[in-house]
C-alpha positions as CSV (number, residue, x, y, z in Angstrom):
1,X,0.0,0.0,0.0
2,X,0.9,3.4,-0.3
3,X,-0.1,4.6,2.8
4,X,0.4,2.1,5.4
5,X,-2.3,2.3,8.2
6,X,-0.4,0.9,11.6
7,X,-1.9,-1.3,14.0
8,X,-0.3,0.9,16.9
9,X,-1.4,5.0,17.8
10,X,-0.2,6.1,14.5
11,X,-1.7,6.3,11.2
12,X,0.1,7.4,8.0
13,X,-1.3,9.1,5.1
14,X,1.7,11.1,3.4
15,X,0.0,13.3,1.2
16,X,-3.3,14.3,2.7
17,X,-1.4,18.1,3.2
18,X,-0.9,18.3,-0.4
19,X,-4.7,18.2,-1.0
20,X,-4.9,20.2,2.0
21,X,-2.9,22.7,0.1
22,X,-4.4,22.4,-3.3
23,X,-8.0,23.2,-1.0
24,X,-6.4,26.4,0.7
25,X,-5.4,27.1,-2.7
26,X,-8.3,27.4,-5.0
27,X,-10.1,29.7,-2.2
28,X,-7.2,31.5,-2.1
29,X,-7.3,32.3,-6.1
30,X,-11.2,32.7,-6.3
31,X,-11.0,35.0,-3.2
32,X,-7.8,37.1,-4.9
33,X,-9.7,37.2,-8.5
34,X,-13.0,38.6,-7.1
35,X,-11.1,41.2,-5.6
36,X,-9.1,42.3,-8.5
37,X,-12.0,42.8,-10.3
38,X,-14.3,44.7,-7.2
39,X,-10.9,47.1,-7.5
40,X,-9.6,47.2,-10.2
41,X,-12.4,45.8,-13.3
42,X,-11.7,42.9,-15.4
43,X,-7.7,42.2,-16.7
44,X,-7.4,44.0,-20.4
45,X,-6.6,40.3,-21.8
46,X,-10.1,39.1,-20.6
47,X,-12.4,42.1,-21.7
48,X,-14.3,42.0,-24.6
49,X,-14.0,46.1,-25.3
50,X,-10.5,46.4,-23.9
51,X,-11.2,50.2,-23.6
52,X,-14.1,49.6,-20.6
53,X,-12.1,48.7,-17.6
54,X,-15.6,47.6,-15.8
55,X,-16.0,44.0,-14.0
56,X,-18.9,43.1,-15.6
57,X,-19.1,39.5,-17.7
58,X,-21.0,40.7,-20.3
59,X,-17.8,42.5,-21.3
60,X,-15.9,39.4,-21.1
61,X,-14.5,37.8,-24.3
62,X,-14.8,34.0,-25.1
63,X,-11.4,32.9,-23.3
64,X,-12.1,35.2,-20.7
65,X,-16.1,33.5,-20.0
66,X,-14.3,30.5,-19.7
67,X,-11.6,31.1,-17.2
68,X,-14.4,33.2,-15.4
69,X,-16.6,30.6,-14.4
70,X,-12.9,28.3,-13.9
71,X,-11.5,30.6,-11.5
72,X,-15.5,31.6,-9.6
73,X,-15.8,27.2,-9.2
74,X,-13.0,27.0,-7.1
75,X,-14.5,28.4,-3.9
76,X,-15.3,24.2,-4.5
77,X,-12.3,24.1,-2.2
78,X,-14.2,24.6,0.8
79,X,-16.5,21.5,0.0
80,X,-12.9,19.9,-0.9
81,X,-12.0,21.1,2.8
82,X,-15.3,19.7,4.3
83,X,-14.5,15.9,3.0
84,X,-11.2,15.8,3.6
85,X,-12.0,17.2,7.7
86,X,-15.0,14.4,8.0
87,X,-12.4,12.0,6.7
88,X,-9.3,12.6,9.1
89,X,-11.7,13.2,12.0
90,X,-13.8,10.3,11.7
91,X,-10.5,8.2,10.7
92,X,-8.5,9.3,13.7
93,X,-11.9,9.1,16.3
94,X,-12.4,4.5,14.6
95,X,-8.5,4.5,15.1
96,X,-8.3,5.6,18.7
97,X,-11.3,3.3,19.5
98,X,-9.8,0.6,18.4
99,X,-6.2,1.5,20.3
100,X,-7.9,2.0,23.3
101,X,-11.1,0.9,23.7
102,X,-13.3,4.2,23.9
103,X,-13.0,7.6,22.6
104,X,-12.0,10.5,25.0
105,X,-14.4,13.3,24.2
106,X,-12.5,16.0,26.3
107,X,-9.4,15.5,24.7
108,X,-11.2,15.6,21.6
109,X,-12.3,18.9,22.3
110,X,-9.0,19.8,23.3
111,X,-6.9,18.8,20.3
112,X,-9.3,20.6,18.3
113,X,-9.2,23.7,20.6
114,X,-5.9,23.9,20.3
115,X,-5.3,23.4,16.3
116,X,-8.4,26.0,15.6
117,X,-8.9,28.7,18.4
118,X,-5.5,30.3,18.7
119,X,-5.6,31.4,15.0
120,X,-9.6,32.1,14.6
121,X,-9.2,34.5,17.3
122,X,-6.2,35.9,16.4
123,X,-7.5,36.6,12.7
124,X,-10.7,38.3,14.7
125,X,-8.3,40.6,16.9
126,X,-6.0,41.9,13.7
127,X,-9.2,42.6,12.0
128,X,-10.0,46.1,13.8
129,X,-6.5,46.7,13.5
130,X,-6.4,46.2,9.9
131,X,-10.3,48.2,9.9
132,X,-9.0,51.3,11.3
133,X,-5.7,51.6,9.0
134,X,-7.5,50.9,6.0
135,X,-10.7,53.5,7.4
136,X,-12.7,49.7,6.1
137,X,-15.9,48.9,7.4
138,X,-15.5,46.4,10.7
139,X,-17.5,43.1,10.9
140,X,-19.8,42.0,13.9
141,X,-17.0,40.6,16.3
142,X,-19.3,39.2,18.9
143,X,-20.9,36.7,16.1
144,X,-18.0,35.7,15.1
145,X,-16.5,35.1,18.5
146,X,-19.4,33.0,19.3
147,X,-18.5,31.1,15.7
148,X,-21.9,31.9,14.6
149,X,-20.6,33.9,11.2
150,X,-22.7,31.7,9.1
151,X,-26.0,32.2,10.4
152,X,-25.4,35.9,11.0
153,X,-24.3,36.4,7.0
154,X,-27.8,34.3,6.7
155,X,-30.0,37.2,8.8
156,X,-28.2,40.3,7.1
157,X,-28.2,38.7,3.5
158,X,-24.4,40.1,3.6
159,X,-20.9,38.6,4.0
160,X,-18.8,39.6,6.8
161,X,-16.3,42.5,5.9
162,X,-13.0,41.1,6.4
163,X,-14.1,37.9,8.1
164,X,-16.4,36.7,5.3
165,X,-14.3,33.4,4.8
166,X,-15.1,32.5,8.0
167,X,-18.4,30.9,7.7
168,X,-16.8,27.9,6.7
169,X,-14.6,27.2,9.8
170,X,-17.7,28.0,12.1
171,X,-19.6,24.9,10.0
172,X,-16.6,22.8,10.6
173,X,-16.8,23.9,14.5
174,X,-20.2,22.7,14.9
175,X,-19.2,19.7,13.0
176,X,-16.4,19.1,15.6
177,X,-19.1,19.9,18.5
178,X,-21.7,16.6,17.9
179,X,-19.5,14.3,15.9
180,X,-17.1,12.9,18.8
181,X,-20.9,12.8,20.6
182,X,-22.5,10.7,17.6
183,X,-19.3,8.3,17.4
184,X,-19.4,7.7,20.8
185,X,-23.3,6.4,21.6
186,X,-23.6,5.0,18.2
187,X,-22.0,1.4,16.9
188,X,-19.1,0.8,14.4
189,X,-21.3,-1.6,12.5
190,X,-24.3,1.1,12.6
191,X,-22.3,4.0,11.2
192,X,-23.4,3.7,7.2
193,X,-27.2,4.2,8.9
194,X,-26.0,7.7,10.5
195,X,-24.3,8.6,7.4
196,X,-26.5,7.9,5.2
197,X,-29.2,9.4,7.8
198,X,-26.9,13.1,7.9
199,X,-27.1,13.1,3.9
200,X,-30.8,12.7,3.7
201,X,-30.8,15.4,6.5
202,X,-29.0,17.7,4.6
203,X,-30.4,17.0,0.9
204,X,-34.0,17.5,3.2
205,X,-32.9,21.0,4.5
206,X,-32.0,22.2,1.2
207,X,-35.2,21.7,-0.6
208,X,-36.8,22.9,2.8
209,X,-35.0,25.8,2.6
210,X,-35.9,26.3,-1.3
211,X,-39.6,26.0,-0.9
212,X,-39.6,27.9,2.4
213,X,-37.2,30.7,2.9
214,X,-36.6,33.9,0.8
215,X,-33.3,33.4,2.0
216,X,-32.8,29.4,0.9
217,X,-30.0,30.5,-1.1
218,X,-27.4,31.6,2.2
219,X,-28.9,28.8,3.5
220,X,-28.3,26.0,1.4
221,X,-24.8,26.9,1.0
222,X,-23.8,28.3,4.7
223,X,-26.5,26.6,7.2
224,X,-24.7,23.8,8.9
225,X,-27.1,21.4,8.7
226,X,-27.0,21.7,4.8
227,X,-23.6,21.3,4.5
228,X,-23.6,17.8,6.9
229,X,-23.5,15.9,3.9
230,X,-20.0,16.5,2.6
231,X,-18.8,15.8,6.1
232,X,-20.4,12.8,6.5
233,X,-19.6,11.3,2.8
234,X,-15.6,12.0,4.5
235,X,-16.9,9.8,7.7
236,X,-18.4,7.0,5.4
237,X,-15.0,7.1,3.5
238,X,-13.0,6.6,6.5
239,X,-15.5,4.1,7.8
240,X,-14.8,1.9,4.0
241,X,-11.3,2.4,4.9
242,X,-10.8,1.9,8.6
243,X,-12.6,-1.4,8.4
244,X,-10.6,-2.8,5.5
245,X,-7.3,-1.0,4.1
246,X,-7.8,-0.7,0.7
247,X,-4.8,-0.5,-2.3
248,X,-6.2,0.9,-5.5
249,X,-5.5,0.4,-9.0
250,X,-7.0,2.8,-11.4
251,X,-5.6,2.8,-14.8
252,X,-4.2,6.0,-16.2
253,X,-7.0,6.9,-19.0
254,X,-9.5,6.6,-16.6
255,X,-7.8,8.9,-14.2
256,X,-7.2,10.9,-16.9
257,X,-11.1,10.8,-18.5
258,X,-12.7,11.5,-14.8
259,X,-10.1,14.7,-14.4
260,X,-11.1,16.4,-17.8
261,X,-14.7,15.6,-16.9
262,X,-14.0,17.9,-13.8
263,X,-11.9,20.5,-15.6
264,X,-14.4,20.5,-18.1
265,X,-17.6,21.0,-15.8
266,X,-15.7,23.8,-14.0
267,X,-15.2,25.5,-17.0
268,X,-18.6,25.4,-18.7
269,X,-21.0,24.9,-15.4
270,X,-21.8,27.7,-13.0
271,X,-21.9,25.9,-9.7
272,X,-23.9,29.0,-8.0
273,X,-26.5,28.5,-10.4
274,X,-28.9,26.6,-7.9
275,X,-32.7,27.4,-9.3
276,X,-34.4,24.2,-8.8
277,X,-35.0,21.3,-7.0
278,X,-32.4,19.2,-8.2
279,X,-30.0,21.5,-8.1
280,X,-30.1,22.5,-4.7
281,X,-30.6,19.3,-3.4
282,X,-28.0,17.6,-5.6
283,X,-25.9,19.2,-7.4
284,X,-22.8,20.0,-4.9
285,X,-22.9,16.1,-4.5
286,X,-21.9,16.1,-8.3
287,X,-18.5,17.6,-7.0
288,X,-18.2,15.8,-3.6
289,X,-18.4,12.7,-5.8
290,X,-15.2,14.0,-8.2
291,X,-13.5,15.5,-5.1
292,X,-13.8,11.9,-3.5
293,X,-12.5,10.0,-6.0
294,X,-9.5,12.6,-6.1
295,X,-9.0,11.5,-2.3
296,X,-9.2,7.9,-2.8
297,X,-7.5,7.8,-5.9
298,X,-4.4,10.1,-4.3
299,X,-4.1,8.6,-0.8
300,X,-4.6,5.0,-2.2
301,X,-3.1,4.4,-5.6
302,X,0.3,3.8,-5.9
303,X,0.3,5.0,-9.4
304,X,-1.2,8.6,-8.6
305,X,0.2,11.3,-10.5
306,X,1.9,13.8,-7.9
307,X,2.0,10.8,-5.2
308,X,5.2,12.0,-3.8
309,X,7.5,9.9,-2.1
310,X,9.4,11.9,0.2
311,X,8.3,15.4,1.7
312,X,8.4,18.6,-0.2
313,X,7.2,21.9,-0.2
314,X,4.0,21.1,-0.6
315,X,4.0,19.3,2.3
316,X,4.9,22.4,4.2
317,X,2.2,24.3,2.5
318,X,0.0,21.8,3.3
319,X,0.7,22.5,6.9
320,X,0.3,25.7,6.6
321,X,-2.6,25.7,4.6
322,X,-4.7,27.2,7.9
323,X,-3.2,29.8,8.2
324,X,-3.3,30.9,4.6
325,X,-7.0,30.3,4.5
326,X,-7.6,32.0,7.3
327,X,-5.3,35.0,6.6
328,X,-5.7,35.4,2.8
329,X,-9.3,37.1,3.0
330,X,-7.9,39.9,5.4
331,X,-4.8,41.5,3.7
332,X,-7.3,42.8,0.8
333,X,-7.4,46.2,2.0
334,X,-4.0,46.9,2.9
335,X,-2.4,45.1,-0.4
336,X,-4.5,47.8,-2.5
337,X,-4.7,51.0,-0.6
338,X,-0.9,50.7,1.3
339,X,0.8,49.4,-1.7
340,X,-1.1,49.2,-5.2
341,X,-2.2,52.6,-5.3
342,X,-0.4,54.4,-3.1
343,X,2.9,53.3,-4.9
344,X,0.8,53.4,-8.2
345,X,1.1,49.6,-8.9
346,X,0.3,48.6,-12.0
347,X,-0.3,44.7,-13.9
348,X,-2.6,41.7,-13.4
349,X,0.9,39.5,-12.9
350,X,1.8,41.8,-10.1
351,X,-1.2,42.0,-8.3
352,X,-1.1,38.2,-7.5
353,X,2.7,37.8,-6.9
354,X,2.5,40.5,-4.2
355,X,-0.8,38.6,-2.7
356,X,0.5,35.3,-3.2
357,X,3.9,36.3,-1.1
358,X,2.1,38.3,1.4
359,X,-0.3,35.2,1.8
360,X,2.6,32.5,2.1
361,X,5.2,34.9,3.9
362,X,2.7,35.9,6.6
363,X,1.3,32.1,6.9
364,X,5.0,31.2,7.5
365,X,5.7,33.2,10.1
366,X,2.5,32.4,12.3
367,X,2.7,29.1,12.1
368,X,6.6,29.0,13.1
369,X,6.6,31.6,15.5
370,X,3.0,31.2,16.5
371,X,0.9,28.2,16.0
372,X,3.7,25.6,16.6
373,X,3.6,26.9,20.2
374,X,0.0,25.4,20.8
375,X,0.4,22.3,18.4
376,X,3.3,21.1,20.9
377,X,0.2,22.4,23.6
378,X,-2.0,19.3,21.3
379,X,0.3,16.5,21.1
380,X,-0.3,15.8,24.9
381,X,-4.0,15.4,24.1
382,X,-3.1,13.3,21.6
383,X,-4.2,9.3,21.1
384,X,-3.5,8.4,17.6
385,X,-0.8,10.4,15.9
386,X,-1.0,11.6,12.3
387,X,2.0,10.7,10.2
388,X,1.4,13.1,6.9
C-alpha cells in the first residue's frame, strides 16, 4: 500500500497536506480574483471592449467567460475542505477506539481547541486593526467570536467584511461539536445508517430551505445542517477504509477521463446556479463525488500522479494551509490602498505575486513563531498520531 495504516497510535497518510494545500489554494485564487476585479475591473486580456475597464461579464470575451466561471468554481475548495476534515476526524476518532477501547471526548475537544482557536481568534483581533488603518468597514466581532458567522451572514443577507471566509470554519466547528458525541453512543457496524441518515438530513434542509425561505440560497450553502452531507460522505470514507485498508488500481485513462470531466464541468457549469429542486438538493454532490474520488485515488493508488515519495514543499504548505485560508481574505485592504495605489502599482501578474507572497510569507511566520507553540500544547492530548 501506499499509505500504510499501523496497527499501533499512528496512522500514515503522506500526502493528505498536499490536497490540504491544493484546497487552501483554489479559495485563495477565487478570493484574490474577485477582488481584483471589485478594484480594479476585469484584466485587459479578458475584456471583450478592452477600452471599458468595468468588472462586468457581459464585457468578457470568449477565453475570458471561460476562465471566469474556472476561477469563480474554485470556492469548491471549501467543499474539498469539508470531505477531507470528515475524513481525518472520523478516521483518527475509529483508530483511537480501536487502540484503546473508547474515545475520549474531552481531549477531543482539546486537540481541536488547540489546532483551531488560537488562530480564529487571532484573525478576529488583527481585523480592527487592519479596519482602522485601512478606514474599512468592521465586521460584527461578537458573532464571530461565538463562531456563529454563518448564520449571522444568513440574517443580514451580507458577507462579513473582512471575516467573510469564515463561515466555513464555524460549519466545521459545529461539525467538531456533535461528531465525537455521535461516534461515541452509536456502533461501528451502525455508522453507514448515520451517514446515510446526515445526507438525507442535509439534501432534506435544502429543498426545505428552497420552498420555504426567501433566504434558501445563504442557506443552502452556509447553514450547517446543509452542508452535513459532505462531512459525513468524509466519515463514510474513512468508515470503508478503517474497516478494511484498501490498495487501488485505477488505470491512467481513466484517471485521466474523470479529471477532464471535472476540468471540463468547472469551466462550462456555473456551480452557484442553484434554481431548482435538483440543483439545490444535488448538485454540490456532483463535486463531492469528483472531489472523492481525487482523495481515494491520491491517498490509495500507488500509481497517482503527484503521489510523492518523500516530503516537499507542498507538504509544508499543506501544513500551513490554515493559516493561509484564514489570513488570505484579510490583507485585501492593505495590499490595495498601502501598496497598489499608493505606490501606483500597475499589472494583473503583479497583483497576484504581491498577494500570493504576502499570503505565504505571513502564513510562515505564524505558524513557526506562533501556531507551533499550541500544536506542541496538542500533542499531549493526543491518542492516535498523524504521520502526513
Amino acid at each position: 500500500m501506499s499509505e500504510e495504516v499501523s496497527t499501533t497510535r499512528h496512522v500514515h497518510f503522506h500526502n493528505l497536506d498536499v490536497l490540504r494545500f491544493f484546497a487552501a489554494f483554489m479559495i485563495v485564487i477565487v478570493h484574490g480574483y474577485g477582488a481584483i476585479l471589485g478594484w480594479e475591473g476585469l484584466p485587459e486580456p479578458l475584456r471583450l471592449v478592452p477600452s471599458h475597464v468595468v468588472s462586468s461579464v457581459e464585457n468578457l470575451n470568449g477565453t475570458g467567460l471561460f476562465l471566469h466561471r474556472l476561477i469563480n468554481n474554485l470556492d469548491l475548495g471549501v467543499e474539498f475542505f469539508f470531505l477531507i476534515s470528515g475524513f481525518l476526524i472520523t478516521y483518527l476518532m475509529l483508530k483511537e477506539r480501536e487502540v484503546s477501547g473508547k474515545l475520549d471526548i474531552p481531549k477531543f475537544y482539546m486537540r481541536r481547541l488547540l489546532r483551531i482557536w488560537p488562530l480564529y481568534f487571532l484573525v478576529i483581533a488583527i481585523t480592527p486593526v487592519l479596519a482602522n488603518w485601512t478606514d474599512s468597514a468592521h465586521p460584527n466581532y461578537i458573532w464571530n467570536l461565538l463562531f456563529g458567522n454563518n448564520y449571522l451572514t444568513i440574517i443580514q443577507k451580507s458577507y462579513e467584511p473582512g471575516l467573510a471566509h469564515l463561515w466555513s470554519i464555524c460549519v466545521e466547528e459545529h461539525f467538531y461539536l456533535i461528531w465525537p458525541i455521535l461516534l461515541f453512543f452509536v456502533p461501528v457496524k451502525k455508522l453507514p445508517i448515520l451517514f446515510s441518515s446526515l445526507i438525507f438530513l442535509a439534501i432534506l434542509s435544502r429543498w426545505y430551505y428552497f420552498e420555504t425561505s426567501p433566504e434558501w440560497l445563504n442557506h443552502t450553502k452556509l447553514n450547517t445542517i446543509c452542508r452535513m452531507d459532505t462531512l459525513a460522505i468524509g466519515g463514510w470514507i474513512a468508515r470503508v477504509i478503517h474497516q478494511k485498508p484498501v490498495q487501488i488500481a485505477v488505470q491512467g485513462w481513466i484517471r485521466a477521463l474523470v479529471y477532464l470531466m471535472l476540468i471540463l464541468l468547472l469551466c462550462f457549469d456555473d456551480t452557484h446556479q442553484t434554481d431548482s429542486f435538483f440543483l439545490v438538493a444535488f448538485k454540490r454532490l456532483v463535486y463531492t463525488s469528483f472531489f472523492s474520488f481525487l482523495l481515494l485515488n491520491y491517498l490509495f493508488n500507488p500509481a497517482a500522479w503527484m503521489n510523492f515519495k518523500k516530503k516537499n514543499i507542498l507538504h509544508y504548505l499543506g501544513k500551513i494551509s490554515f493559516g493561509i485560508y484564514m489570513y488570505h481574505n484579510i490583507l485585501f485592504p492593505a495590499l490595495f490602498q498601502k501598496i497598489i495605489w499608493r505606490y501606483q502599482l500597475q499589472g494583473f501578474w503583479l497583483f497576484w505575486f504581491l498577494y500570493i507572497a504576502a499570503v505565504l510569507v505571513i502564513s510562515v511566520m505564524s505558524y513557526e513563531l506562533f501556531e507551533k507553540q499550541f500544536l506542541k500544547l496538542k500533542d499531549r492530548f493526543t491518542i492516535v498520531r498523524t504521520e502526513r
